[in-house]
DRENDRENVEX-800913 format. One record per residue: x, y, z of N, C-alpha, C in turn; residue in three letters; residue number from 1. Coordinates in nm, 3 decimals, decimal comma. Example, Ala and Ser with C-alpha at 12.3 -4.5 7.8 and 13.67 -1.06 7.14 Angstrom:
<rs>
    n_c1    n_c2    n_c3   ca_c1   ca_c2   ca_c3    c_c1    c_c2    c_c3   r   k
   1,319  -0,569   0,780   1,230  -0,450   0,780   1,320  -0,330   0,780 ALA   1
   1,285  -0,225   0,708   1,367  -0,106   0,714   1,290   0,003   0,787 SER   2
</rs>
This chain:
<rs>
    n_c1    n_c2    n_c3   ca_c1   ca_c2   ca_c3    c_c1    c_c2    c_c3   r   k
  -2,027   9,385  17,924  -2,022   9,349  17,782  -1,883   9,380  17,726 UNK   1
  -1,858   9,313  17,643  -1,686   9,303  17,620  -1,740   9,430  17,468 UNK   2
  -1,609   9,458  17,422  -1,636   9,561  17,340  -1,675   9,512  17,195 UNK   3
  -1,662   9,376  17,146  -1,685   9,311  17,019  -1,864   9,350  17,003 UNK   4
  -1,896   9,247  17,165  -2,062   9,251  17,177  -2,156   9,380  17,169 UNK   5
  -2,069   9,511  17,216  -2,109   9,636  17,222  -2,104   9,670  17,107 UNK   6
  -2,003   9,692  16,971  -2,012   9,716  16,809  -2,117   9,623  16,792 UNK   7
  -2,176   9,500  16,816  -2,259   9,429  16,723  -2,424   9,447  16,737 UNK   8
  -2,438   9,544  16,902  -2,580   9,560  16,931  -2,565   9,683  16,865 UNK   9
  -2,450   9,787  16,865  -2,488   9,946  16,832  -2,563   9,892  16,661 UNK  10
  -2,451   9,833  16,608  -2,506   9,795  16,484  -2,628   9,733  16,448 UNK  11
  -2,663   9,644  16,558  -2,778   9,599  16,496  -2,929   9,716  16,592 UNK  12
  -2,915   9,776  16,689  -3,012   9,914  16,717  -3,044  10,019  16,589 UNK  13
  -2,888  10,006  16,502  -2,925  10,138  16,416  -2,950  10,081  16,310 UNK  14
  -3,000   9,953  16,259  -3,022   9,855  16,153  -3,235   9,869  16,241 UNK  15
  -3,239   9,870  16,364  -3,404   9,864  16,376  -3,451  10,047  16,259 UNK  16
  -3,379  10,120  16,289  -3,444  10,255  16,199  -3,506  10,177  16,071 UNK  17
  -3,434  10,049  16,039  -3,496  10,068  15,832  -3,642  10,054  15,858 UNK  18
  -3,724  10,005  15,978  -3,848   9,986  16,017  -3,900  10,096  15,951 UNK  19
  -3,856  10,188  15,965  -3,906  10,343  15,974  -3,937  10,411  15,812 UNK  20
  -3,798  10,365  15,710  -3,826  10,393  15,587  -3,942  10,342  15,512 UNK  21
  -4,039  10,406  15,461  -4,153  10,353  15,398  -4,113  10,364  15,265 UNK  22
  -4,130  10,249  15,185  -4,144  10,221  15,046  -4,258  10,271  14,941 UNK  23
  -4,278  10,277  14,814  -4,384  10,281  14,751  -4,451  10,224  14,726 UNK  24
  -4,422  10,108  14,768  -4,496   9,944  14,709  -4,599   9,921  14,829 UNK  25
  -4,703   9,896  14,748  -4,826   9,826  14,895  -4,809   9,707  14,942 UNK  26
  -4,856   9,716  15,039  -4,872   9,564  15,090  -4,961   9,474  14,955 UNK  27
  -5,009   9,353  14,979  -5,065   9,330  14,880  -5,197   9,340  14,921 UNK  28
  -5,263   9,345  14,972  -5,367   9,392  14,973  -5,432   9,560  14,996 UNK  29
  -5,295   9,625  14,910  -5,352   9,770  14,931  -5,335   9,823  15,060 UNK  30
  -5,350   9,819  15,163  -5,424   9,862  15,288  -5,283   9,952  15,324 UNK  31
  -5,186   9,938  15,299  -5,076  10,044  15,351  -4,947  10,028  15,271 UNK  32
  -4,832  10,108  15,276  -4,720  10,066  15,211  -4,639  10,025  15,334 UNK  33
  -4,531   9,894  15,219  -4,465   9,819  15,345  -4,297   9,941  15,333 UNK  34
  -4,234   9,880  15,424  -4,126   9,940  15,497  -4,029   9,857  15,457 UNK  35
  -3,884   9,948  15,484  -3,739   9,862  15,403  -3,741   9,708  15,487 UNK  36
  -3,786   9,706  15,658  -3,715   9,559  15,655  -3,836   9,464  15,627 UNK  37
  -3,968   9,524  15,593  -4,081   9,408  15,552  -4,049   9,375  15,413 UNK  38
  -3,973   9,435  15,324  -3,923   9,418  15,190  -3,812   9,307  15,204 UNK  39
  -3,707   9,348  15,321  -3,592   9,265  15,321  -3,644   9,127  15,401 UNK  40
  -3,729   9,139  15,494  -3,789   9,009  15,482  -3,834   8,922  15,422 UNK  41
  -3,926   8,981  15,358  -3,965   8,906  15,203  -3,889   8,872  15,104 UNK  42
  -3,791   8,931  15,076  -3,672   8,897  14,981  -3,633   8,769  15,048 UNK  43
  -3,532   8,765  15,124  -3,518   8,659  15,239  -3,590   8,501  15,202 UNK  44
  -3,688   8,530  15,246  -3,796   8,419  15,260  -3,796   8,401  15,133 UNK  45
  -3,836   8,508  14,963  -3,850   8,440  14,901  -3,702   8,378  14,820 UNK  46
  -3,638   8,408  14,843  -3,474   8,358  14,832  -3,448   8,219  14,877 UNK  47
  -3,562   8,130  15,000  -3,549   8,055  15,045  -3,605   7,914  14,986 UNK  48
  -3,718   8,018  14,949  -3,848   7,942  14,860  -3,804   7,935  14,718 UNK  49
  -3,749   8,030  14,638  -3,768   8,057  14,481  -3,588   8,014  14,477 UNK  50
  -3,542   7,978  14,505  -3,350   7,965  14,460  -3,364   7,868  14,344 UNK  51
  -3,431   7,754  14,377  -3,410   7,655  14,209  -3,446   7,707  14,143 UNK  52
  -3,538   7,828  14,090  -3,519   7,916  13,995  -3,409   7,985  13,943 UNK  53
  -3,344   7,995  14,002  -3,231   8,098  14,003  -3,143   8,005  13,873 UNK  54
  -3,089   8,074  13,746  -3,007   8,061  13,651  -2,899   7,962  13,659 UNK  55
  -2,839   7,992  13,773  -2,728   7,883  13,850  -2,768   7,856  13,983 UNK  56
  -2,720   7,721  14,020  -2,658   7,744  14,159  -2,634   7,836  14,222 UNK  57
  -2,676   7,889  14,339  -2,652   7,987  14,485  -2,644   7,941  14,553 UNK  58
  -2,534   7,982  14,682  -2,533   7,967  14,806  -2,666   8,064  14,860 UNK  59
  -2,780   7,987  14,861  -2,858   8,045  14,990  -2,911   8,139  15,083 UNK  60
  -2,781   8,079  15,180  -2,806   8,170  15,290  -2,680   8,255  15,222 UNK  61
  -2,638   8,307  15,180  -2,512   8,446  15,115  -2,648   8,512  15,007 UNK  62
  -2,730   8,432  14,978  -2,846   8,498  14,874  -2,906   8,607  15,034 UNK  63
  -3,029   8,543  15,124  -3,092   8,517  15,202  -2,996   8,692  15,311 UNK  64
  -2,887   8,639  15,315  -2,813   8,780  15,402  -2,803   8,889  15,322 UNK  65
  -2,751   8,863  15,202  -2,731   8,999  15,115  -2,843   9,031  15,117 UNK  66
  -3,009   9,015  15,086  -3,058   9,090  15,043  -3,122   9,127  15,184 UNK  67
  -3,069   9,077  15,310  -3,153   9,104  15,401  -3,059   9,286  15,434 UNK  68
  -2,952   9,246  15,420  -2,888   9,401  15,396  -2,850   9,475  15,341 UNK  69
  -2,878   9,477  15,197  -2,866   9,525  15,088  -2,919   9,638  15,085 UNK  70
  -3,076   9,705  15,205  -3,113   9,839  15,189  -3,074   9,881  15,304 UNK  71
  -3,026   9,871  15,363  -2,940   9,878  15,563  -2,929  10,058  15,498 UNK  72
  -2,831  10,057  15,380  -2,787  10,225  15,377  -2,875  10,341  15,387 UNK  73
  -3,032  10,236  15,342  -3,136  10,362  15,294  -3,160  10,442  15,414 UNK  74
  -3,105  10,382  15,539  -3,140  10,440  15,688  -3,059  10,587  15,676 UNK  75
  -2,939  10,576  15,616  -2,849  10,690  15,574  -2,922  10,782  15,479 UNK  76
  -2,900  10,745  15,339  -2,936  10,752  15,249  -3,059  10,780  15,196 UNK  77
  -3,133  10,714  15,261  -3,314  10,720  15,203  -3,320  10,651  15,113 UNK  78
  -3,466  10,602  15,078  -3,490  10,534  14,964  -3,579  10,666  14,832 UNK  79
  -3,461  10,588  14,736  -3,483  10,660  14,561  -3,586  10,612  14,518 UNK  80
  -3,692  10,638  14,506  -3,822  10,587  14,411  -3,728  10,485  14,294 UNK  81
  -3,768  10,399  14,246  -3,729  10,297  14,121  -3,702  10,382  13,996 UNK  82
  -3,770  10,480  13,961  -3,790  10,561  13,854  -3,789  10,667  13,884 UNK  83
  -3,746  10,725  13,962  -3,713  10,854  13,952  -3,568  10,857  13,914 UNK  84
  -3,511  10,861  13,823  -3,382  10,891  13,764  -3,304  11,001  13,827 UNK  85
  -3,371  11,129  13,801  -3,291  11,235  13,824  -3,215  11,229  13,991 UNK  86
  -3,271  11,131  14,041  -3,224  11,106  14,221  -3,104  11,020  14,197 UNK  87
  -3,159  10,907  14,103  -3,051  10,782  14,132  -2,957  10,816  14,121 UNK  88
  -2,889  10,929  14,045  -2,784  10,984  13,980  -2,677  11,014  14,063 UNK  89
  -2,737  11,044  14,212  -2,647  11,080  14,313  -2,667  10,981  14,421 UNK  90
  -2,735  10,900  14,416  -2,781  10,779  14,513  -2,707  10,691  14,553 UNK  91
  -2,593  10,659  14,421  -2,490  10,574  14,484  -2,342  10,648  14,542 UNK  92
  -2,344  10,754  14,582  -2,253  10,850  14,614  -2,295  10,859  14,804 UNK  93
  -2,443  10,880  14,812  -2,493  10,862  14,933  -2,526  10,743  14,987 UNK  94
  -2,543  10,615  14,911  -2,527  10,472  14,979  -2,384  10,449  15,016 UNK  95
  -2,316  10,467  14,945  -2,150  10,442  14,965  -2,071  10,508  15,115 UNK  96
  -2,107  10,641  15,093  -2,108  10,665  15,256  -2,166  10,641  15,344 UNK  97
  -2,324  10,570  15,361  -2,367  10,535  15,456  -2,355  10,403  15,489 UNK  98
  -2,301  10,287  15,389  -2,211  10,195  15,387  -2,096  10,180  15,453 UNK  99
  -2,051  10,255  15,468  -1,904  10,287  15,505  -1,913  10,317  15,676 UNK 100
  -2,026  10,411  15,678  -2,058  10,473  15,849  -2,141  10,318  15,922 UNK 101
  -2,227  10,266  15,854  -2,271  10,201  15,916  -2,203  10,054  15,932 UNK 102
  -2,190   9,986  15,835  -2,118   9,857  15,879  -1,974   9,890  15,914 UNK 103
  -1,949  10,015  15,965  -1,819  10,057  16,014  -1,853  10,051  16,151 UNK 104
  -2,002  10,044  16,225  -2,027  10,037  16,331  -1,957   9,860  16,403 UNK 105
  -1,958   9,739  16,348  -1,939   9,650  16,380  -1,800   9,586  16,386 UNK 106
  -1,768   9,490  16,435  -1,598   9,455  16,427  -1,564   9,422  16,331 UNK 107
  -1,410   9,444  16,345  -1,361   9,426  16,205  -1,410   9,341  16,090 UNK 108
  -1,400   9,183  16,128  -1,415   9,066  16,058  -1,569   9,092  16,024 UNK 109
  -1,664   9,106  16,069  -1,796   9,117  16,027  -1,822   9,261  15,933 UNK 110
  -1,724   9,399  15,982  -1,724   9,483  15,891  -1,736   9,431  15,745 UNK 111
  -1,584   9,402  15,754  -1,542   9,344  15,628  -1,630   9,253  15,548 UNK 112
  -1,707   9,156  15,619  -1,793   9,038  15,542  -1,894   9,132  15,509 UNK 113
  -2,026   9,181  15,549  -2,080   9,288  15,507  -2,096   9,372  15,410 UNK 114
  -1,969   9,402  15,447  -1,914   9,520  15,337  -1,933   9,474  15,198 UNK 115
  -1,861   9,373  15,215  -1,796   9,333  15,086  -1,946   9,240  15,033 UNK 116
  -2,031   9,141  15,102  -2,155   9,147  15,061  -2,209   9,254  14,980 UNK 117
  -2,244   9,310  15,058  -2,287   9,433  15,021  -2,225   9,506  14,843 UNK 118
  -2,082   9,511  14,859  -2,065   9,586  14,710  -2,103   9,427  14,619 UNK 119
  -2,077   9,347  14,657  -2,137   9,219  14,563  -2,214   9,260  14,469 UNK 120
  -2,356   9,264  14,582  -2,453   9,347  14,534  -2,444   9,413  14,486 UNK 121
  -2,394   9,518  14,478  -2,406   9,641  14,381  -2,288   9,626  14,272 UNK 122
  -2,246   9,488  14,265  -2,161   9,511  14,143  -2,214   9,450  14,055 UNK 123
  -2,299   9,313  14,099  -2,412   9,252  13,975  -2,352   9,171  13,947 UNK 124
  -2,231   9,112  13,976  -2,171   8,985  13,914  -2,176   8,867  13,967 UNK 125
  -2,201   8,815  14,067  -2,183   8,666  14,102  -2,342   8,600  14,048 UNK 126
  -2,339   8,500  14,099  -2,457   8,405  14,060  -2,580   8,468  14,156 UNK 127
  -2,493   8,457  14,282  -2,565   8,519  14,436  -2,640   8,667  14,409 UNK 128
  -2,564   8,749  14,352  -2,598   8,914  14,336  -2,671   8,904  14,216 UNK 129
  -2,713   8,837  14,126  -2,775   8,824  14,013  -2,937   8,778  14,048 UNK 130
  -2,944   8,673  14,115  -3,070   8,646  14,194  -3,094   8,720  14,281 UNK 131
  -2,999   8,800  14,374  -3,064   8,867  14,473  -3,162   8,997  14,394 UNK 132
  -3,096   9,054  14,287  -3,167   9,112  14,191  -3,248   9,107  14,165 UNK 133
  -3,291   8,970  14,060  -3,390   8,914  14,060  -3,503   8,992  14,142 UNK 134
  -3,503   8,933  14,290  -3,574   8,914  14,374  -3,608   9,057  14,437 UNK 135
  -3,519   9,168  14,462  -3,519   9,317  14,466  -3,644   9,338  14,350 UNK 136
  -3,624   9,338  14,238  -3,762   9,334  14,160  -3,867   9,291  14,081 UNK 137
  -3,863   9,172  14,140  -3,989   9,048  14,139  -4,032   9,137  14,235 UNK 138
  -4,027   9,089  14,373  -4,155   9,112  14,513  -4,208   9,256  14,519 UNK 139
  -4,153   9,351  14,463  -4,252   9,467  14,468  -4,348   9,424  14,319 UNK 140
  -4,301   9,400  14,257  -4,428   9,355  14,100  -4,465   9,309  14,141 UNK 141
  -4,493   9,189  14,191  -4,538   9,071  14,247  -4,708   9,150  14,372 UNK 142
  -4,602   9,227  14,440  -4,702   9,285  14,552  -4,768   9,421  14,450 UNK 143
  -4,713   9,446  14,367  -4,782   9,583  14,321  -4,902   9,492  14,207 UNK 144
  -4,857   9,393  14,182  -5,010   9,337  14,109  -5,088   9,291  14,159 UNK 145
  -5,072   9,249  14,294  -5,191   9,168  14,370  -5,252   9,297  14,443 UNK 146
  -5,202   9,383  14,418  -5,282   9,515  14,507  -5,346   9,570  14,368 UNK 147
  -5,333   9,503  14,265  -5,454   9,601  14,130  -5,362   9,737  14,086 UNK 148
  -5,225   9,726  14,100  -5,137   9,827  14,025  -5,169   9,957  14,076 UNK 149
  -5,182   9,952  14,260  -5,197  10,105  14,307  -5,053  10,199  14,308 UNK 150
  -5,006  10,144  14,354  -4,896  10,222  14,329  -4,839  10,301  14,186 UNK 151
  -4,871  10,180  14,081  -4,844  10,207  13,963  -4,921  10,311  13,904 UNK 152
  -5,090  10,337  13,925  -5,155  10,404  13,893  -5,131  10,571  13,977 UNK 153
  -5,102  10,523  14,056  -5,064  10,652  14,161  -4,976  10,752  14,082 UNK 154
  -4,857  10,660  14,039  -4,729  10,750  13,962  -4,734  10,763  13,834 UNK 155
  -4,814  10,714  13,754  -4,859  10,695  13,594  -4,763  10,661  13,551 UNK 156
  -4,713  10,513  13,636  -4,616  10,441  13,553  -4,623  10,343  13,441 UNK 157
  -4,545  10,346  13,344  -4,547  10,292  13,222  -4,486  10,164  13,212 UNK 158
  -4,507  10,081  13,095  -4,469   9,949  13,123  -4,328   9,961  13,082 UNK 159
  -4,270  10,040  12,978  -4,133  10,135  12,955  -4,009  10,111  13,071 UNK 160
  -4,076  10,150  13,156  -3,985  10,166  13,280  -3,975  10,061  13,341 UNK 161
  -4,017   9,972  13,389  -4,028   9,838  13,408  -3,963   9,740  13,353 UNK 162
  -3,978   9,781  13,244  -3,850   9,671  13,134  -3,705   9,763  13,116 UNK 163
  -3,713   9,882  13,133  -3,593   9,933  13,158  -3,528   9,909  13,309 UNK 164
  -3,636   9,900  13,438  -3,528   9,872  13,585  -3,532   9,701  13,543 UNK 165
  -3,558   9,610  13,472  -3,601   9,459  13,476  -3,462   9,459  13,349 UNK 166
  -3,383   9,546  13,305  -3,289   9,483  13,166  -3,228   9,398  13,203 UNK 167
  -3,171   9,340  13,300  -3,098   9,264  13,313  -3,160   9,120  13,441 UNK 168
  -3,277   9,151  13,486  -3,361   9,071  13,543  -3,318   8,881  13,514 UNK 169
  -3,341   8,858  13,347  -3,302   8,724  13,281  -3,197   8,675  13,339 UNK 170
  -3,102   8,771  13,339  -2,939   8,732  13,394  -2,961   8,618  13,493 UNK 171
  -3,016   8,627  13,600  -3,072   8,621  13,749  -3,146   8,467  13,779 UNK 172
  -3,234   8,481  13,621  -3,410   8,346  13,685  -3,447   8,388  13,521 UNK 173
  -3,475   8,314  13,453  -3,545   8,349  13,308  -3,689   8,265  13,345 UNK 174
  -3,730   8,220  13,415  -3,806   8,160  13,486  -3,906   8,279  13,556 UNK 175
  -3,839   8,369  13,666  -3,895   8,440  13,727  -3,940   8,590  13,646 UNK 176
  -3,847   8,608  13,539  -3,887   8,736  13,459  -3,995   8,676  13,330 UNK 177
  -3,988   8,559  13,304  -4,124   8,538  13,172  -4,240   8,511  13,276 UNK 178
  -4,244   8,508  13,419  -4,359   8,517  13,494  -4,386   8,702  13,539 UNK 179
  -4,281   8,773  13,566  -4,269   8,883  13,565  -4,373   8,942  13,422 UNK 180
  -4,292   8,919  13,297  -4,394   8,985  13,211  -4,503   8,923  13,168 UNK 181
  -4,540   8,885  13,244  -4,628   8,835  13,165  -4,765   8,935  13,308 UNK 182
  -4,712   8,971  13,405  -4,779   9,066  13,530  -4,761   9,208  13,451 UNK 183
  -4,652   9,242  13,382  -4,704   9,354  13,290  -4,779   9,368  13,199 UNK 184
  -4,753   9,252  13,123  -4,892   9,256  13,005  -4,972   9,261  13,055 UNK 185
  -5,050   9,216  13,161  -5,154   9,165  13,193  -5,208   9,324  13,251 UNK 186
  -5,118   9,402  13,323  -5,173   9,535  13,373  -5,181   9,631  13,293 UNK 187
  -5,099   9,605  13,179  -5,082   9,722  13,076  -5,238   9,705  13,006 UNK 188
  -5,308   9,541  12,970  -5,424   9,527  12,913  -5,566   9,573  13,040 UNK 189
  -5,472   9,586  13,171  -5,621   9,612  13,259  -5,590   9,815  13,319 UNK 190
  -5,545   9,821  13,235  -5,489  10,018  13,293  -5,440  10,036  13,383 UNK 191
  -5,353   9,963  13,436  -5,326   9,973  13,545  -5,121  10,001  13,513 UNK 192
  -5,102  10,014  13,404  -4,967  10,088  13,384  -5,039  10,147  13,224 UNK 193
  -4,992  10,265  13,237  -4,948  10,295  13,039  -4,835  10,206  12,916 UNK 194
  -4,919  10,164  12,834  -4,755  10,104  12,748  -4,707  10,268  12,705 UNK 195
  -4,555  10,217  12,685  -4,472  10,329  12,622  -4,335  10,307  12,555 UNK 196
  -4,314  10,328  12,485  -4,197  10,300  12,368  -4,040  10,326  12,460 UNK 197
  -4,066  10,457  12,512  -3,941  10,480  12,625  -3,982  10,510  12,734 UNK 198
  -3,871  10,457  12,850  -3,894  10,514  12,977  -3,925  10,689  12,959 UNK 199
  -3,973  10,697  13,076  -3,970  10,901  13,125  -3,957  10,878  13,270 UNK 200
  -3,866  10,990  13,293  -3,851  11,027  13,409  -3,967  11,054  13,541 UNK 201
  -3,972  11,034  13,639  -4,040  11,104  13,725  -4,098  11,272  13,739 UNK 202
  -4,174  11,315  13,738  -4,183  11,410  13,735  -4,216  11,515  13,876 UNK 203
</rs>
């Protein structure tokens, strides 16, 4: 194996761990919680399916890759509950280095594409990183209402918080967030979140 091919398997062996990170979100039928790459799958797919929603024009497949690696760091890093605040605070201090270690595993030219995917994402500005958004939190609502709001009931989450991680959701699909709330109203009227005037922290 020449040494290009050797950076691109190490990288993609230590990309199988996100299997391993478990999420809070259920499957939709309850029966277990899914894992970072059954999330980044689903993003993916629905990126493939849901794009004419999307506010503008996207390239696709640059939608479809970013979000397929957009949680790659949590293998470093771990995954921050949505609402737990007091974590996030230092969360992007520990994605940034595991960003750095991991797509540092691959060759240069693919480093670099990656990479720079990647801060896309986390900078929120293109058309591409705006839908991928979107779609980061549509499919856990999406799966946390067809499971009857277990998760939600689990953490005594409020509808507060939801519209506080969703502020900028519209940016993205105004399409996909007036279908979004309208999955909160609907749980806030069946108990399955608390309404609340302000977010609160995790406790």
């Amino acid at each position: 194996m020449d040494d290009r091919f050797k950076k691109q398997m190490k990288f993609l062996l230590a990309c199988d761990q996100e299997k391993e990170i478990v999420r809070q979100t259920y499957l939709a039928d309850g029966s277990r919680r899914e894992n970072d790459a059954e999330h980044a799958w689903h993003l993916a797919l629905m990126a493939s399916v849901l794009a004419e929603y999307a506010n503008e024009p996207v390239d696709c497949l640059k939608v479809m890759t970013m979000v397929l690696i957009h949680d790659v760091v949590e293998i470093e890093a771990g995954d921050t509950y949505a609402y737990d605040y007091t974590n996030q605070a230092s969360a992007e201090a520990r994605e940034r280095k595991a960003a750095e270690h991991l797509f540092g595993m691959l060759p240069d030219d693919q480093r670099e594409y990656f990479r720079a995917l990647w801060e896309d994402f986390e900078a929120y500005e293109s058309a591409e990183a705006r839908f991928a958004h979107v779609l980061d939190n549509f499919q856990p609502l999406v799966l946390t209402d067809a499971a009857d709001g277990k998760s939600w009931k689990e953490h005594g989450a409020a509808d507060a918080n939801l519209y506080r991680r969703n502020a900028r959701t519209a940016e993205g699909s105004e399409k996909l967030w007036a279908y979004m709330e309208t999955l909160i109203r609907k749980n806030v009227r069946n108990g399955n979140l608390r309404h609340e005037e302000t977010p609160r922290e995790k406790k």
